[in-house]
C-alpha positions as CSV (number, residue, x, y, z in Angstrom):
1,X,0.0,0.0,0.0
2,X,2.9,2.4,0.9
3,X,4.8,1.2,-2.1
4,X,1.5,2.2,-4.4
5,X,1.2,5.1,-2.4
6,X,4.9,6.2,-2.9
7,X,5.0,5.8,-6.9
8,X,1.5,7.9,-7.3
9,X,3.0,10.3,-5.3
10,X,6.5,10.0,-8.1
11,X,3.9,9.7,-10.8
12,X,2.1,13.2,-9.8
13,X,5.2,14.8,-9.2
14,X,6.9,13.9,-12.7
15,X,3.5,15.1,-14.5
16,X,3.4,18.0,-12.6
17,X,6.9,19.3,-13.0
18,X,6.3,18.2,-16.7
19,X,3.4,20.5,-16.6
20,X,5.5,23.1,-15.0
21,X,7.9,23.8,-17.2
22,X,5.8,22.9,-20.6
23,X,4.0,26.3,-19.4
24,X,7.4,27.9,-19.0
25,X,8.4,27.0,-22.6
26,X,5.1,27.9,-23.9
27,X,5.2,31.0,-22.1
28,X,8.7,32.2,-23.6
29,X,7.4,30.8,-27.2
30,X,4.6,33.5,-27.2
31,X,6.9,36.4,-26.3
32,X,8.9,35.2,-28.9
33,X,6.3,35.2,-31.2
34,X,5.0,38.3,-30.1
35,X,8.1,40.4,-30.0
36,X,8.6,39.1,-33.9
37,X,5.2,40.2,-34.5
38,X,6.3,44.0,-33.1
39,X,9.9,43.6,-34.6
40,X,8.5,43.1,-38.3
41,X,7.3,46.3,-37.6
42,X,8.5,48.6,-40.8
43,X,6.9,52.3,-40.0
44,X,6.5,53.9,-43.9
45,X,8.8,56.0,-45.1
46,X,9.0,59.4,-45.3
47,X,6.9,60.3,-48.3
48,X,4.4,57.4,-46.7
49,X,4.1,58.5,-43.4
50,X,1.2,61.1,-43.9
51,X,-0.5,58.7,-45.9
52,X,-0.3,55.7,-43.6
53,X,-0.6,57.4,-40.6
54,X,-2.7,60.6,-41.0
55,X,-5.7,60.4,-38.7
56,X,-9.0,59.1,-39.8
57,X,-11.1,61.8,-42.6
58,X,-14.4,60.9,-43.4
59,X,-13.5,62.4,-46.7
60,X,-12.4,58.6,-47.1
61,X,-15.4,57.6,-47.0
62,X,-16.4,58.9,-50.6
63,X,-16.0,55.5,-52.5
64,X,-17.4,53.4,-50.5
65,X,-21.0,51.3,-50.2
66,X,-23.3,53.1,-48.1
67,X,-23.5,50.2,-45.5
68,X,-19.6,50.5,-44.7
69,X,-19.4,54.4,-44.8
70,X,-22.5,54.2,-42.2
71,X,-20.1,52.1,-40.1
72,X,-17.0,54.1,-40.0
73,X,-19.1,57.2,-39.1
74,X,-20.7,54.8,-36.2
75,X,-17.1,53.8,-35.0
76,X,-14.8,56.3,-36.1
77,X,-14.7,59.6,-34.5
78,X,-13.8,62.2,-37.6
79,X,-9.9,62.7,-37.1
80,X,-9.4,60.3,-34.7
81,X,-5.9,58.4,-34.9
82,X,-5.4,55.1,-36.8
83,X,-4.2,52.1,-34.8
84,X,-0.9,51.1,-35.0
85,X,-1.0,47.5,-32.9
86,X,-3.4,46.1,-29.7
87,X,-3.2,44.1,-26.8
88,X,-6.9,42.8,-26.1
89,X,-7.4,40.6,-22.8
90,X,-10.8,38.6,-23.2
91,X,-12.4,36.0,-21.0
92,X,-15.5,33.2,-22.0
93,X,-15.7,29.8,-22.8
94,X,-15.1,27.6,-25.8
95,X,-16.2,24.0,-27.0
96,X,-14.6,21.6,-29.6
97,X,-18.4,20.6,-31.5
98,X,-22.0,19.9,-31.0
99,X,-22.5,18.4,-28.1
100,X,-19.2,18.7,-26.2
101,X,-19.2,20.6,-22.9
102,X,-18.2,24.4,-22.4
103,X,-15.0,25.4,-20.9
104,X,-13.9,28.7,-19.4
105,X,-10.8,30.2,-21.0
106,X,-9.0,33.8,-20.5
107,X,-6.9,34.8,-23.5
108,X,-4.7,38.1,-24.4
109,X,-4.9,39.2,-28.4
110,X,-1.9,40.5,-29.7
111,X,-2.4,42.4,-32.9
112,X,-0.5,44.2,-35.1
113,X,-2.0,46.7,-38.2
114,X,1.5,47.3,-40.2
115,X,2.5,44.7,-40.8
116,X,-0.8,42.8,-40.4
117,X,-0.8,39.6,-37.6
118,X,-1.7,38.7,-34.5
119,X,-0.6,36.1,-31.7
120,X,-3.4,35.0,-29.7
121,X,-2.5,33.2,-26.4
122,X,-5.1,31.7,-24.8
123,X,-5.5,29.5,-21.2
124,X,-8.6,27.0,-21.3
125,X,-9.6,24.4,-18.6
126,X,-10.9,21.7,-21.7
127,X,-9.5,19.1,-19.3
128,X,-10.1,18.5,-16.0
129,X,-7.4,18.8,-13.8
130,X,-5.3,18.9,-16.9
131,X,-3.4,22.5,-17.7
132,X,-3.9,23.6,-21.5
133,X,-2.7,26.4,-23.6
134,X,-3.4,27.5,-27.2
135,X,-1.8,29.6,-29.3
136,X,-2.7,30.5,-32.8
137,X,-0.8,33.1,-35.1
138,X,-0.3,34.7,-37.9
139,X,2.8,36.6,-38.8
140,X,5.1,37.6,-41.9
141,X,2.7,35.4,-43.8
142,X,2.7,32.3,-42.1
143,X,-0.2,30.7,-40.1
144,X,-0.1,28.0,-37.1
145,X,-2.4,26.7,-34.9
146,X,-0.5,24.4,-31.5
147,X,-2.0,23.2,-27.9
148,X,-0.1,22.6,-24.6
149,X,-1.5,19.9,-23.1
150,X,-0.1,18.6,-19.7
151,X,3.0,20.2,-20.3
152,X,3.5,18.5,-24.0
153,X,2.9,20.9,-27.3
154,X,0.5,18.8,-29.2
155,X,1.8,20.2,-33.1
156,X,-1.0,21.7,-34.6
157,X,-1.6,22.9,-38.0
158,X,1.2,25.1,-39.3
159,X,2.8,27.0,-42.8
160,X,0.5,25.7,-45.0
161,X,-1.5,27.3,-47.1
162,X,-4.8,26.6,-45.6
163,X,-3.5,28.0,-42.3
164,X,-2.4,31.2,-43.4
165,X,-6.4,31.8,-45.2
166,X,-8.1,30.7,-41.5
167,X,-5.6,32.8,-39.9
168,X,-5.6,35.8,-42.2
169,X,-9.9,35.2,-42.4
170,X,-9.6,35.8,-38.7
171,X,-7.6,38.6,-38.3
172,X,-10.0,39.8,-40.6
173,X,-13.3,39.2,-39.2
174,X,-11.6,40.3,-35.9
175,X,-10.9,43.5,-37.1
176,X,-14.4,45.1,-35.7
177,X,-12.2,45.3,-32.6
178,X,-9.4,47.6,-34.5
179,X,-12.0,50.1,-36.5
180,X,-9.4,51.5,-37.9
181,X,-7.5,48.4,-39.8
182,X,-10.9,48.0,-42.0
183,X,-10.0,51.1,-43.6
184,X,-9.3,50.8,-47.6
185,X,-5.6,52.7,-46.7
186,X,-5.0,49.4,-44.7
187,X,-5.2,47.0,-47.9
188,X,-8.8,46.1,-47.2
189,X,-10.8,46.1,-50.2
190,X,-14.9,46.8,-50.1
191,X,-17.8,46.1,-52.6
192,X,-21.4,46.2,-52.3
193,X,-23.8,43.1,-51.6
194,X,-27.1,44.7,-51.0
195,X,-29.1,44.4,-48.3
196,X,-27.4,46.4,-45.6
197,X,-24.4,43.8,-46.7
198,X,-20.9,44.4,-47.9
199,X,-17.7,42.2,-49.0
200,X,-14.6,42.7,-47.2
201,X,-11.2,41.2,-49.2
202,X,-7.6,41.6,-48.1
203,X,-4.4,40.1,-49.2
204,X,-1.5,39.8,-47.5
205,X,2.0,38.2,-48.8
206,X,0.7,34.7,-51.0
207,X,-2.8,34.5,-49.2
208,X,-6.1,36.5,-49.7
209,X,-8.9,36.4,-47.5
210,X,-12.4,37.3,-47.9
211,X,-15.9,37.9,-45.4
212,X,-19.1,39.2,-45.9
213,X,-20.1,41.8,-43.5
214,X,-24.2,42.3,-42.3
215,X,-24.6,45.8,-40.8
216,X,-27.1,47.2,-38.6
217,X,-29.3,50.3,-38.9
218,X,-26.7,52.2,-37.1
219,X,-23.6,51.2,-38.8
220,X,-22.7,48.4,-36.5
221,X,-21.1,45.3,-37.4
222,X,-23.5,43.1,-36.3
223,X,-22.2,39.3,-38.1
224,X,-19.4,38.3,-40.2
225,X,-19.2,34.9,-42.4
226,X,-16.8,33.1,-45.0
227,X,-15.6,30.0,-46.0
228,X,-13.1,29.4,-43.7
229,X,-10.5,26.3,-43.8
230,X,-11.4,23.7,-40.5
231,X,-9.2,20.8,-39.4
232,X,-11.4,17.6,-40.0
233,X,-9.2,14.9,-38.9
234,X,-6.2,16.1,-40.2
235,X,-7.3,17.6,-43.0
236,X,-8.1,21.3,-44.1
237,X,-11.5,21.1,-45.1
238,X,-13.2,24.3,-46.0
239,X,-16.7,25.4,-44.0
240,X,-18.7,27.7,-43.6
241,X,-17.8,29.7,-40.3
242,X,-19.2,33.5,-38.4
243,X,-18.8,35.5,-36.2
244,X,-21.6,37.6,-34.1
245,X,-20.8,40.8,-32.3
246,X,-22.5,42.8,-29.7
247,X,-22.5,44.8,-26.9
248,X,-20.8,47.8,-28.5
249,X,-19.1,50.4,-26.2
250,X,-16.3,53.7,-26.7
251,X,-13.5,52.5,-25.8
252,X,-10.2,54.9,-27.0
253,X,-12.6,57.3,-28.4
254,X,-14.0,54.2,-30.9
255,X,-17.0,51.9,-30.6
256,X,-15.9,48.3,-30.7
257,X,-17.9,45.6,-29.7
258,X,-17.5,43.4,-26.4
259,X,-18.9,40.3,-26.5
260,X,-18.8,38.4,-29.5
261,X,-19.7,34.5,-30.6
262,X,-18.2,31.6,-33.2
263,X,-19.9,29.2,-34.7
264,X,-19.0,26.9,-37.7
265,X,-22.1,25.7,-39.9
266,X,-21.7,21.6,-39.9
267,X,-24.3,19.5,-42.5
268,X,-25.9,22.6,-42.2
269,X,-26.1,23.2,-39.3
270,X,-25.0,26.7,-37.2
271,X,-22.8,25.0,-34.2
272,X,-21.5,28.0,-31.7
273,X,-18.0,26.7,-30.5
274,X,-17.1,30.2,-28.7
275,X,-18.0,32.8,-26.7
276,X,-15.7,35.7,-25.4
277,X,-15.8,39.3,-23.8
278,X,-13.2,41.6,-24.1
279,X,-12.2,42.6,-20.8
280,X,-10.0,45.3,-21.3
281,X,-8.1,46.9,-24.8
282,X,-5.1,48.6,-25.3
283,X,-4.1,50.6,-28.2
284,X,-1.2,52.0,-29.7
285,X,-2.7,55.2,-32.0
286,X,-0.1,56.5,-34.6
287,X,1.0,59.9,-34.3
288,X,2.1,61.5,-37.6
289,X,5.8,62.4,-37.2
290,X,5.7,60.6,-33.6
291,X,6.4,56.9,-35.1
């Protein structure tokens, strides 16, 4: 009985050392990550800077669909300054499909305009009694998706070509929380779809990524949706995936929504797989001749 007793004692300490320093690893992996995401930074030149940088004109706003000009006036303060790169801490809970049971998780969002990318670190209690960490990225081009579990990074999906769309289709969607980042001057491309709809398209390095926006009367983004790639067993299989957004407050001087939901659309089907608030944001506004 001792002797049983003595090597589940072992056995709990090895796992949870293991689980120890997995965390510690993971932890200096995404500050790695996210200082590359800074330190790809490039500020414009010169003869760019105005351009790049100037604050926010609603003169703008000229070419665009009514539906997306209604939103920047909604969210965007005339003259206010363009955001250079965020730090958004959210909290909720997440599930892995139909059926499966809800988790809690806290995350900080990492996100950069120029260059475009993001790290997104997250900590979720899928497991009971089990730590697990996931981190999903994009940056110079290149998207990955990896989970800690128990102290051992589970590879996930990462470089292909399929994991740069979902990740540039993300930053994407996501960028309701960064007003300024939908902008045209940011790369972001918009055409009409009717409806109180418009189509958002952006390309970055090799990848382009595309969503179709629904507005409210008021400008709002209310729900964003596109073919997105999923991992089915291994494989990249494209789905139909949204977003839903609400509780919209001013935070820096812009409205940008707090809560928001996920859901992928399985054998047609809507299946909600998250739910997250933002609990507090932090940006970095460019300054014209400040850097």
């Amino acid at each position: 009985m001792r002797r049983d007793l003595a090597v589940l004692t072992a056995t709990g300490a090895t796992l949870s050392g293991a689980a120890v320093a997995g965390t510690v690893m993971w932890n200096r992996r995404t500050a790695a990550e996210v200082e590359r995401l800074w330190d790809t930074f490039e500020g414009p030149s010169k003869d760019d800077e105005a351009a790049v940088w100037r604050p926010y004109s609603e003169r703008e706003l000229v070419a665009l669909p009514d539906p997306v000009a209604r939103y920047f006036r909604f969210a965007l303060p005339d003259g206010h300054a363009v955001i250079r790169r965020a730090r958004l801490r959210q909290s909720g809970h997440m599930r892995t499909g139909e059926g499966k049971p809800w988790a809690p998780f806290t995350a900080v969002h990492h996100v950069s305009v120029v260059p475009l990318g993001f790290v997104w670190d997250a900590s979720w209690h899928g497991l009971p009694l089990v730590p697990m960490r996931i981190r999903d990225r994009y940056v110079e081009g290149q998207g990955a998706a990896q989970m800690l579990i128990g102290g051992i990074v589970r590879a996930g999906s990462v470089g292909s070509p399929e994991v740069a769309s979902a990740s540039l289709t993300r930053y994407l969607a996501e960028a309701a929380w960064l007003p300024s980042a939908l902008l045209p001057r940011s790369g972001v491309s918009w055409s009409s779809l009717g409806n109180g709809r418009a189509a958002a398209t952006l390309r970055d390095h090799d990848t382009n990524a595309s969503i179709d926006v629904q507005f409210g009367d008021d400008g709002r983004i209310d729900f964003v949706s596109a073919m997105r790639y999923r991992d089915v067993g291994g494989r990249a299989v494209l789905t139909p995936w949204g977003g839903r957004f609400s509780s919209y407050d001013r935070i820096a001087g812009m409205m940008i929504p707090r809560e928001a939901t996920v859901e992928w659309t399985i054998a047609g089907k809507p299946v909600e797989v998250w739910r997250g608030r933002i609990e507090s944001a932090e940006y970095e506004l460019a300054l014209v001749g400040g850097g």
